[in-house]
C-alpha positions in Angstrom: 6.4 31.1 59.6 10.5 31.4 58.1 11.2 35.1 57.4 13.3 35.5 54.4 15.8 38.1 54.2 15.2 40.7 51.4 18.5 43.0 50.8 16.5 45.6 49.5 14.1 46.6 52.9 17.5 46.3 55.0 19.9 49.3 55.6 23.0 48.1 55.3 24.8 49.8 58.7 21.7 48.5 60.0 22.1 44.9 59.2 26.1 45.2 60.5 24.8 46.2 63.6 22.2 43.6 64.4 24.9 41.1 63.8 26.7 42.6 66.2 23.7 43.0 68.6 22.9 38.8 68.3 26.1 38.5 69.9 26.2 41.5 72.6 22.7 40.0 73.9 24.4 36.6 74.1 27.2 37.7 76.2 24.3 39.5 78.3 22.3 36.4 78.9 25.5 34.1 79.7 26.0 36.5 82.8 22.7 35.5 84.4 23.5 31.2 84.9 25.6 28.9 82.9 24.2 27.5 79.7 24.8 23.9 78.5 26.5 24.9 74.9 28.3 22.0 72.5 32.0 22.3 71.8 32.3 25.3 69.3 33.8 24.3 65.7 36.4 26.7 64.4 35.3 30.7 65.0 33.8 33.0 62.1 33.9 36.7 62.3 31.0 39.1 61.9 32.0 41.9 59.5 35.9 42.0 60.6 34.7 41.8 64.4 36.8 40.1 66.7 33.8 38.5 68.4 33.4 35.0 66.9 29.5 34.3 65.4 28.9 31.2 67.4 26.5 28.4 65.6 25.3 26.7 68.9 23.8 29.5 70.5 20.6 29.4 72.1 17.6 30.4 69.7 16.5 33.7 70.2 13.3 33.1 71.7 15.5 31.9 75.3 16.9 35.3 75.2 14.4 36.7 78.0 16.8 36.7 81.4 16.2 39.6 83.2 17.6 42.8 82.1 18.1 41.5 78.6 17.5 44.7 76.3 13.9 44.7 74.3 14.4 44.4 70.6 11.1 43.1 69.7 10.3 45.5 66.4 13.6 43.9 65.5 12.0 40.4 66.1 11.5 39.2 62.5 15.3 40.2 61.4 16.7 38.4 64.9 14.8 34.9 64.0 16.1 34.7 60.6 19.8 35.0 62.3 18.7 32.4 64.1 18.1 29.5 61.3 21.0 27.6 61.0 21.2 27.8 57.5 21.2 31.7 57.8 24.0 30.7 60.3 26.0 28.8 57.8 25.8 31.5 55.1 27.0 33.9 56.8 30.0 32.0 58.2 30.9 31.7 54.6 30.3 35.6 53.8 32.7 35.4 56.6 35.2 33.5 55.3 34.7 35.0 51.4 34.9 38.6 53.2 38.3 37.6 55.0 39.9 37.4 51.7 38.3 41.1 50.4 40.0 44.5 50.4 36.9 46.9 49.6 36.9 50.7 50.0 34.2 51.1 52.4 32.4 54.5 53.0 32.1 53.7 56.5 32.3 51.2 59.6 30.6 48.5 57.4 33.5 46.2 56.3 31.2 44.8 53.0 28.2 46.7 52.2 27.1 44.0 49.6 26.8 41.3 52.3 23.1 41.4 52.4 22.6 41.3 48.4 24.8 37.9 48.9 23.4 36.4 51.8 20.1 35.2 50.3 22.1 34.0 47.5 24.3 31.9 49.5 22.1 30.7 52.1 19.6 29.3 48.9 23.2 27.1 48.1 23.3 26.0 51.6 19.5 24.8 51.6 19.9 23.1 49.0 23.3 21.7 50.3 25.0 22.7 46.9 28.6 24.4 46.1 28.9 27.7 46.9 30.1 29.5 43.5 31.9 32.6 42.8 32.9 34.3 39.5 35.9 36.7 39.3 36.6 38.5 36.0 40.4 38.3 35.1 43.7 37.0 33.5 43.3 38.6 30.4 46.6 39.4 29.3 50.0 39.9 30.6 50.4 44.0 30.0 51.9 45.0 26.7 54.9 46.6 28.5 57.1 43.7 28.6 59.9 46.3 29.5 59.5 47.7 32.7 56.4 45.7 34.3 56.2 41.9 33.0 58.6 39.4 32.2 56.8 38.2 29.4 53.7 37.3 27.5 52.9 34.1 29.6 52.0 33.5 33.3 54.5 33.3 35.8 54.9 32.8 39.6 52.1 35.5 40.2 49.6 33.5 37.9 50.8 30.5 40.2 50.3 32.4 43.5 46.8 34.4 42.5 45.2 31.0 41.5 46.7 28.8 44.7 45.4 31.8 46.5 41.9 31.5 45.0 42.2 28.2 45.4 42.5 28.5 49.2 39.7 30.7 49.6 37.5 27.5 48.5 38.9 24.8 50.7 38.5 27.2 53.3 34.9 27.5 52.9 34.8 23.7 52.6 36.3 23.4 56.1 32.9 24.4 57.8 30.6 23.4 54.2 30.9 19.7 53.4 29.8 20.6 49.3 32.7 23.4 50.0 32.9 26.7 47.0 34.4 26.9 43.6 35.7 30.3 41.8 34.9 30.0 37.8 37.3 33.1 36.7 35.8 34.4 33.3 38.9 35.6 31.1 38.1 39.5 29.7 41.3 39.2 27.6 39.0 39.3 23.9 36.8 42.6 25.8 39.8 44.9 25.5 43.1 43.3 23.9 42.1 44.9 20.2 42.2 48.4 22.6 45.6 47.7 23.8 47.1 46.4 20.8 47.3 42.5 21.6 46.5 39.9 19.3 44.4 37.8 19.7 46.8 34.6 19.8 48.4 36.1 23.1 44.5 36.0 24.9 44.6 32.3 23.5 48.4 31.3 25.0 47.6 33.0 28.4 44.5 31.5 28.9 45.6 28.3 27.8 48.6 28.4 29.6 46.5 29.6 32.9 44.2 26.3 32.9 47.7 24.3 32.4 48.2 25.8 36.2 45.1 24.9 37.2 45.2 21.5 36.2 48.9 21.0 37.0 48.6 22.1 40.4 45.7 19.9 41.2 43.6 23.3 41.9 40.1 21.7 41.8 38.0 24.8 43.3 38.9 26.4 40.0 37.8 26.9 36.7 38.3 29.2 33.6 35.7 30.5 31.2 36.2 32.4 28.1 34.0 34.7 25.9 32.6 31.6 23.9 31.7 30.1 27.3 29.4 33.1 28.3 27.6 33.5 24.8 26.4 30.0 25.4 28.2 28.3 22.2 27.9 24.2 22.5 30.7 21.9 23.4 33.5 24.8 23.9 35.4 22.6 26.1 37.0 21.3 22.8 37.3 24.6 21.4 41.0 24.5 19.5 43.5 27.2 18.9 42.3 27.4 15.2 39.1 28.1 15.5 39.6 30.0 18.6 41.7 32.5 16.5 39.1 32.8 13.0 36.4 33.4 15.2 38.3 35.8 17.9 36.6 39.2 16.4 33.1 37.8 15.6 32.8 36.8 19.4 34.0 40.0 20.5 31.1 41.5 18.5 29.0 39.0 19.3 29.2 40.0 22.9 28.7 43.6 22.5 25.9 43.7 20.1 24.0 41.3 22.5 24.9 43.0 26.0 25.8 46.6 25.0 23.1 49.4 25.8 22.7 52.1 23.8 21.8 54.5 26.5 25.1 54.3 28.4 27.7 56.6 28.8 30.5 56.1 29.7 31.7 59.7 31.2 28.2 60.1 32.6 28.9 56.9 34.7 32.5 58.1 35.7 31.1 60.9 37.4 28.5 59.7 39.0 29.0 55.9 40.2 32.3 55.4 42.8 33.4 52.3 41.8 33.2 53.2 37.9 35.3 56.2 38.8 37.6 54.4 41.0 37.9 51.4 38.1 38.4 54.6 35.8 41.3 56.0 37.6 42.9 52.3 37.8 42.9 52.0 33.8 44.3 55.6 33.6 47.3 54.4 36.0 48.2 51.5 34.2 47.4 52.2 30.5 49.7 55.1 30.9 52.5 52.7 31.8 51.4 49.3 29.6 51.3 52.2 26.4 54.3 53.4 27.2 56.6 51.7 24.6 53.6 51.3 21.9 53.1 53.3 18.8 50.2 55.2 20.5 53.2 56.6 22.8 56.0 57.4 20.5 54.0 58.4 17.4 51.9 61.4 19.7 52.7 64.2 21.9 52.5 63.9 25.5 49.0 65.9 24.9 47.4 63.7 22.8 49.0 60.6 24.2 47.1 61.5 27.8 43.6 62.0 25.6 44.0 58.6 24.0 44.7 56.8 27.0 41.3 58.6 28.7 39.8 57.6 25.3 41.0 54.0 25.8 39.8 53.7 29.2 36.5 55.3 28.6 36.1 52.4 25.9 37.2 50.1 28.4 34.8 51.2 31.0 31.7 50.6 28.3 33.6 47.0 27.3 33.7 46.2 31.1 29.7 47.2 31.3 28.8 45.1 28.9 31.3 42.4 30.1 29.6 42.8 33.1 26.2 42.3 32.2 26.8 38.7 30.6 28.3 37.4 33.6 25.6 38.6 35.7 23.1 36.8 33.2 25.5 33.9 32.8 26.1 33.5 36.6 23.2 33.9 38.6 23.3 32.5 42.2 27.3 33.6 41.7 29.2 35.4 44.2 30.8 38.2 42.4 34.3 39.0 43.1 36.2 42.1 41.6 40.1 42.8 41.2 39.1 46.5 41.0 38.9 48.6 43.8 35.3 49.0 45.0 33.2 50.2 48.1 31.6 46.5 48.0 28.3 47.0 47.4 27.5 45.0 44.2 31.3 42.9 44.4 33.7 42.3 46.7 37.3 43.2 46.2 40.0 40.1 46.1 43.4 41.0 45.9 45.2 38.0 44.4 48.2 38.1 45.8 48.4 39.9 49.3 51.3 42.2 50.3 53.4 42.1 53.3 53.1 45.5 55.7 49.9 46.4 53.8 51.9 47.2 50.3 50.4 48.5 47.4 48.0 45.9 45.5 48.7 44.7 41.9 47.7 41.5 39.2 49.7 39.8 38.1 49.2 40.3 34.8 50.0 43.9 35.5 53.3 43.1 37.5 56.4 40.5 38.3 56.8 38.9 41.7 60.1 40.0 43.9 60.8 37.1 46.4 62.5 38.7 49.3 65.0 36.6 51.1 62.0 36.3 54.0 60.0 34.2 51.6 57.8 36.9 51.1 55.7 37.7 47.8 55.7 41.3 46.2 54.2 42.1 43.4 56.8 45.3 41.5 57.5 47.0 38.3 60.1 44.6 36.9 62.3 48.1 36.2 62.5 48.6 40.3 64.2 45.2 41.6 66.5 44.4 38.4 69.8 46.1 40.7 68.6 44.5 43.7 66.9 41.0 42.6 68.6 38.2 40.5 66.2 37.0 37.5 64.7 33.6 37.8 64.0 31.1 34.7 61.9 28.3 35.0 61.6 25.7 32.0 63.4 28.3 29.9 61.3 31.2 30.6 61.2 34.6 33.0 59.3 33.4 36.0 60.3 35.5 38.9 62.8 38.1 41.0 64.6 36.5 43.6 66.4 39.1 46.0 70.3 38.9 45.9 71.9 36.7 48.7 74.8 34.3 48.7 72.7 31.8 50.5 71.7 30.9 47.5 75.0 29.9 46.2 75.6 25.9 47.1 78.8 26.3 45.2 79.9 23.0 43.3 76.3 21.6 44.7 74.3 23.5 41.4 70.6 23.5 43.1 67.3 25.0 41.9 64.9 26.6 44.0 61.2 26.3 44.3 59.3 28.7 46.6 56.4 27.3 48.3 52.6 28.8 48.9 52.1 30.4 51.4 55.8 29.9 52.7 58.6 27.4 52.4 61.7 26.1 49.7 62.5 23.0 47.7 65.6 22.9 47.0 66.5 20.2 44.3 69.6 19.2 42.5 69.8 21.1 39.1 69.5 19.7 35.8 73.3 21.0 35.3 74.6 18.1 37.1 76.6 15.0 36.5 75.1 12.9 38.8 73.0 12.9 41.2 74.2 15.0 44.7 74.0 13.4 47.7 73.5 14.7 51.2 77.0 14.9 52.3 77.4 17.2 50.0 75.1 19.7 50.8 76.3 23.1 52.8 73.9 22.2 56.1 74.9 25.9 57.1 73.4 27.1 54.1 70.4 25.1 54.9 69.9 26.3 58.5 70.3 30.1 57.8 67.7 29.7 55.4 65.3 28.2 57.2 65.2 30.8 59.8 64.1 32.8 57.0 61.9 30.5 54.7 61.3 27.5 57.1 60.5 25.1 56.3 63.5 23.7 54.1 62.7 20.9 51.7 66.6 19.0 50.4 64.3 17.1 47.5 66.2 14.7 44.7 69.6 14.2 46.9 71.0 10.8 47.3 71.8 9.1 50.6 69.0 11.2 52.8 67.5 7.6 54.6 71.4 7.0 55.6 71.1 6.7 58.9 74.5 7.9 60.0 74.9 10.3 57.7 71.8 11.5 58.4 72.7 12.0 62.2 76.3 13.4 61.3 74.6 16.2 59.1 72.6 17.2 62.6 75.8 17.9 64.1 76.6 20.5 60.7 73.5 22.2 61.1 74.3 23.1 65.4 73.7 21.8 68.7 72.3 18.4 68.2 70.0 18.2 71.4 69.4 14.6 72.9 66.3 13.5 74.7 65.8 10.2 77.3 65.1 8.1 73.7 68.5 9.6 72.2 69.1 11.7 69.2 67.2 10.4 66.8 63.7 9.4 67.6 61.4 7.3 64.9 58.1 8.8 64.4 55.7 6.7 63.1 52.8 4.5 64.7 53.9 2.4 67.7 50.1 1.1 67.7 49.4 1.6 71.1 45.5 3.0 72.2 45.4 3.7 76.0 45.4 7.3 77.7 49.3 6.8 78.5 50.5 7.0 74.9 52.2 9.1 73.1 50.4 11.1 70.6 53.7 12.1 68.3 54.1 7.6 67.3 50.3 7.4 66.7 48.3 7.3 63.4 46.5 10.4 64.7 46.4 13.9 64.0 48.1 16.1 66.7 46.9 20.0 67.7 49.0 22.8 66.1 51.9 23.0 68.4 56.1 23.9 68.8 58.3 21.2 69.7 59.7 21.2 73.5 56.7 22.9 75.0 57.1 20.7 77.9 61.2 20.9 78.3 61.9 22.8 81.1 65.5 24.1 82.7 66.5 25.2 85.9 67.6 28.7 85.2 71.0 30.0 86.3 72.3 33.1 87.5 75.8 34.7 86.0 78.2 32.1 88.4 76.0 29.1 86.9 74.4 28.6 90.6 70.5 27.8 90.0 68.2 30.5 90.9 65.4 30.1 93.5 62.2 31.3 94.3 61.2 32.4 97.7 60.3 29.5 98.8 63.3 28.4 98.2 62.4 25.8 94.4 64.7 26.0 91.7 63.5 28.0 88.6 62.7 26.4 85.9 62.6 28.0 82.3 60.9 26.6 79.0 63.3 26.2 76.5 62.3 24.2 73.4 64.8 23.5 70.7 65.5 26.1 67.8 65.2 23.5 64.8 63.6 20.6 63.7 65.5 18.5 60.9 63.9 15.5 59.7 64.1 12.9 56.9 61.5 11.0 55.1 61.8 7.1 55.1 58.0 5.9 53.8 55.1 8.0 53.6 51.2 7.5 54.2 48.8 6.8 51.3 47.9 10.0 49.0 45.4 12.8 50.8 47.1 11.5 54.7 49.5 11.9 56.6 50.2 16.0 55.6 52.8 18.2 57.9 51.2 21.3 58.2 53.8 24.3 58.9 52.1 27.8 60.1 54.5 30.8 59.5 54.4 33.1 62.3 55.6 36.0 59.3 52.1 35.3 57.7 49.6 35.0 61.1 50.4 38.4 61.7 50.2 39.9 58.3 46.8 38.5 57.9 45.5 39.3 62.0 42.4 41.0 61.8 41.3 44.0 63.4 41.3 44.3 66.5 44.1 42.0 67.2 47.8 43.6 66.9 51.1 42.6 67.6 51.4 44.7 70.7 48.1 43.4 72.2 49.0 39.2 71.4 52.7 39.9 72.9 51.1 41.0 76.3 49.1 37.8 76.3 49.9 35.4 79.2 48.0 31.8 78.8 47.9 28.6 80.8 47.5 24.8 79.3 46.5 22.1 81.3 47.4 18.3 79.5 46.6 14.9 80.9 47.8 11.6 79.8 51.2 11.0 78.7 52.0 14.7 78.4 50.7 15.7 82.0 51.2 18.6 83.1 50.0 22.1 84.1 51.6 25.2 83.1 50.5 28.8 83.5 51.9 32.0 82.4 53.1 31.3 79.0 53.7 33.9 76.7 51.6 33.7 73.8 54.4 35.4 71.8 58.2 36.1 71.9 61.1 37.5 69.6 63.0 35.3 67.0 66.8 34.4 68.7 68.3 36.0 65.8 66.0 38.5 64.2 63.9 39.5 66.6 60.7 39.1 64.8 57.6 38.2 66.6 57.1 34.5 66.6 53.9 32.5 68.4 53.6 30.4 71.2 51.0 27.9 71.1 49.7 24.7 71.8 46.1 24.4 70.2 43.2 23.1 72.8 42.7 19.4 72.0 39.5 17.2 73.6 39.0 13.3 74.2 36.4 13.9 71.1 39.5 14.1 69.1 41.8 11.9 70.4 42.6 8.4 72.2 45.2 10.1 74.2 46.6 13.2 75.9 44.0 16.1 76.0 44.6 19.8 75.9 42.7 22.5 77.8 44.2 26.1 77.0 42.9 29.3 78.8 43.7 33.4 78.5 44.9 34.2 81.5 44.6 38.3 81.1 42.5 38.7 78.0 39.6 37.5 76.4 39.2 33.8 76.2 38.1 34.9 72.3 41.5 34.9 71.5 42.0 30.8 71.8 39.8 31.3 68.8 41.2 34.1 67.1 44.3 32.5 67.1 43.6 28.7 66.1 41.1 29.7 63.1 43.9 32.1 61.6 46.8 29.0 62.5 45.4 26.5 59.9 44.5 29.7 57.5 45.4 28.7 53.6 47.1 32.1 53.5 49.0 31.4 56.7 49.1 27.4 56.9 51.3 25.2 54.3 50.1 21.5 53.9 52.9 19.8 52.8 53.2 16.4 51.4 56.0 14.4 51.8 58.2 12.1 49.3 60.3 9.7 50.5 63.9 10.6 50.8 62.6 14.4 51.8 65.1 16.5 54.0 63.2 19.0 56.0 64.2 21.6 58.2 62.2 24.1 59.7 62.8 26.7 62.3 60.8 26.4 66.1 60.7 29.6 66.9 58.8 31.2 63.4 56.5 28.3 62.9 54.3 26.1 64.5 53.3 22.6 63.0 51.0 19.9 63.1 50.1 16.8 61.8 46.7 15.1 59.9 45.6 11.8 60.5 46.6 8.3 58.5 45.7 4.6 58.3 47.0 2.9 61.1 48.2 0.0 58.8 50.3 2.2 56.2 54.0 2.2 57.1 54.6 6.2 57.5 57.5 6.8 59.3 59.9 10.2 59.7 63.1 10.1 61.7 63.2 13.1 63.5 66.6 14.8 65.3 66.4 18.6 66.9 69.1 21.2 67.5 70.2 24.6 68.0 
């Protein structure tokens, strides 16, 4: 008879721990005799363990090899891990609890994962979406001063919602009807209490589902008030009658979810995340007030009670709030902004900071861009000195930090930063006519894409030149020839037997660096080669330092993506127990057949950028004949555990870590071989995709 999990009869240390145990006992078991397993799909991590949950295991009742510990009053819980569609839900939990920050109380990562489970594995039984709901974008704060740019989203909106975004396609890598987050809008439950009218909630959230639909983000949705008091037809809800009804809905709401018998302080005092959520509204009403007539007409006494007024108010609002999502939303996964110890929500932040930086919206902050590509969210009033103010379509959008390698001189260029890494650079409105090529500054281009790789010349004329394009190699360094020349044309040669080349095929290649199979003979200090003790010359890897490309036809719409991996972002996102330290002691050996045969052993898995000494990976991703027609890839740990092949790919082709970029014809792209590694998806063999493709150093 199926077992179904109930949350409330399972301890929730309890429940960490026998996920654990499934896996312990199955290492156990694999020690007494091999076991015929299928090819694992991409790993998924037990509450932020670095063992991988594997979905092919054997069913539990095979788990009987001598010395196998007992657990049968455990029995019942074990066989429900054991139904693959428990299986599947919790890889997603996985996957969801990858993206969450919570404050837990102890060694349990997310203490709400067993009131979600049942939830999500119902979705998966009935082969449906997986939804979430995340209450935000209200409002950008009223301090418009020293925190925000303006009244209107910016490049954090852009980033928060691209970053939701991912989350989904994510979960739709391993769950065919894949996740969508519907973000419900409190900007009507609390801008009367801060002093913003009601027009502003309308712009914002208008101008947040222009985002949504301009960037294609499909996973996402946006409900407002109206939506969750269950009017009819308010997709064509206009501005007009948005506005004359504004108040009544806000009343609406609370005279239909508010409860007379809570209390606000009461629930500060005695519920930790209220009191954390508390604290949070303190912090920032204190700043957002700051230039308001509740600041300047009151003392600094009564200015500190109205704020804990205001957020006692909003701590009631954000009950009641809460309560018509939950009725709204049922068979949601809920997904807080606030800080929380995860046991009724789990905490996203939207926008993830490098070396573990404090969390903020962005509705509550402006993004720096540091000359590393990186994302911070700041107080506009700390980067003015240091950061150069961006405007996009005539409005504030972001801080850029100060360099000259931003300065093209008579070239005017624009910049777009990509998510999660990389730069467009395009020809600016300013000018005359259209640039070309030759007159780009290539130096320019190379020293930032050691920083922001990869480098994207969009909108210049002359790029499928094919001499100029070759004499532009030789601005940006070395130029580095191989046995076919300089310049080598990738793009389907059509050929199907073991001895082709993967790179001029229609297929898609493993995550990889260029020149993993160019070898030297090292040299000592007189430039005589150095031997071994048997007397063999020593040969060295040495892969090129750039790629630099240009774009002469591209595959059909949805094919043919380059995906670029920044090294930068793989390690701010490695999970626990992974570190920097632990992956650079990491020696691996890859064994390839077919046209790329070869065996090679003792690779490090990673070294230090030429120039800035950053840690950069080295890998080629394990690749078998079930994916391809030619070479295959087997990779193996040489001094640690063979868990890390997985560790390493799942987190490669990460949305937070992995850019999918699609190409336009005439695209310059450069992008550096030591910080990232790239790969390639799949396209009709018959459409005419080709790139023409030139390394240096």
């Amino acid at each position: 008879m199926a077992v179904t999990l109930d949350p409330s009869i399972v301890d929730q240390a309890r429940f960490a721990a026998l996920e654990k145990q499934v896996e312990l006992l199955v290492n156990q078991v694999k020690q007494f005799g091999p076991f015929s397993v299928p090819p694992k799909s991409k790993p998924s991590y037990i509450n932020g363990s670095s063992l991988p949950f594997n979905s092919n295991l054997p069913d539990t009742p095979q788990l009987s090899s001598p010395g196998t510990p007992a657990i049968q009053s455990e029995q019942a819980i074990l066989d429900i891990f054991d139904k693959p569609s428990t299986k599947l839900a919790l890889r997603i939990l996985d996957i969801i609890q990858g993206y969450g920050q919570n404050v837990s109380p102890s060694d349990v990562p997310w203490a709400g994962k067993t009131k979600f489970l049942p939830i999500v594995e119902e979705h998966v039984i009935k082969n449906e979406s997986i939804p979430m709901v995340l209450p935000a974008f209200p409002f950008k704060s009223p301090n418009r001063k020293d925190k925000v740019l303006g009244s209107l989203p910016d490049l954090g909106e852009e980033l928060a919602l691209m970053h939701l975004n991912g989350l989904c396609e994510s979960i739709a890598e391993i769950y065919e009807p894949g996740a969508t987050v519907a973000i419900t809008s409190d900007g009507l439950v609390y801008n009367d209490l801060m002093m913003i009218d009601d027009s502003e909630v309308w712009e914002y959230s208008s101008a947040v589902r222009d985002i949504i639909e301009d960037k294609g983000l499909k996973h996402v949705s946006a409900l407002r008030i109206v939506d969750l008091l269950d009017y009819p037809c308010t997709e064509t809800l206009g501005r007009e009658e948005y506005l004359i009804h504004a108040g009544c809905y806000r009343r609406e709401l609370v005279a239909k979810y508010g409860s007379a018998d809570f209390d606000s302080r009461q629930a500060v005092r005695q519920d930790k995340d209220t009191t954390m959520t508390y604290r949070g509204y303190i912090k920032f009403l204190t700043k957002d007030l700051k230039h308001t007539r509740i600041a300047t007409d009151s003392s600094k006494r009564k200015y500190k009670d109205a704020i804990e007024e205001i957020a006692l108010k909003m701590i009631q609002r954000g009950k009641i709030f809460a309560a018509a999502i939950e009725k709204k939303c049922k068979g949601f996964v809920r997904l807080s902004i606030h800080p929380s110890v995860g046991q009724t929500k789990l905490s996203v932040p939207l926008i993830p900071q490098p070396n573990g930086g404090a969390i903020m919206t962005p509705w509550h902050s402006s993004v720096a861009v540091g000359i590393d590509g990186s994302f911070k969210t700041v107080h506009a009033e700390d980067v003015r000195d240091t950061h150069d103010l961006v405007f996009r379509n005539g409005k504030p959008y972001c801080f850029r930090e100060k360099s000259n390698l931003y300065d093209f001189g008579k070239t005017k260029v624009e910049f777009e930063h990509l998510y999660p890494c990389g730069l467009i650079i395009r020809p600016s409105g300013e000018s005359s006519r259209q640039p070309s090529l030759r007159d780009v500054d290539m130096q320019k281009v190379r020293h930032l894409a050691e920083l922001q790789s990869p480098v994207v010349l969009r909108g210049f004329a002359e790029t499928t030149e094919r001499e100029l394009f070759i004499s532009k190699a030789y601005e940006l360094g070395e130029v580095l020839p191989w046995t076919f020349g300089v310049l080598q044309e990738v793009k389907d040669a059509g050929r199907t037997d073991k001895l082709g080349n993967n790179v001029v095929s229609n297929e898609a290649m493993p995550m990889h660096f260029d020149g993993m199979f160019k070898f030297v003979v090292q040299k000592d200090e007189n430039g005589n080669p150095i031997k071994d003790e048997q007397g063999n010359e020593v040969k060295v890897q040495k892969p090129p330092k750039f790629q630099y490309f240009t774009s002469i036809a591209t595959a059909p719409k949805g094919s043919g993506y380059t995906l670029f991996a920044a090294s930068r972002l793989f390690f701010q996102h490695l999970p626990a127990p992974y570190t920097v330290e632990r992956l650079e002691a990491v020696k691996w050996a890859m064994d390839n057949n077919g046209f790329w045969d070869a065996k090679i052993k003792d690779l490090n898995l990673v070294v230090r950028h030429p120039r800035y000494n950053t840690p950069c990976m080295r890998w080629h991703q394990p690749w078998d004949a079930s994916r391809t027609k030619f070479s295959t890839c087997d990779v193996t740990i040489q001094n640690d555990s063979q868990d890390i092949v997985e560790v390493v790919d799942q987190l490669l082709y990460d949305r937070r870590v992995c850019l999918r970029f699609t190409w336009e014809q005439g695209d310059i792209l450069v992008s550096d071989n030591f910080a990232m590694l790239h790969t390639r998806t799949a396209f009709t063999g018959e459409c005419d995709r080709e790139l023409w493709r030139i390394h240096f150093d």
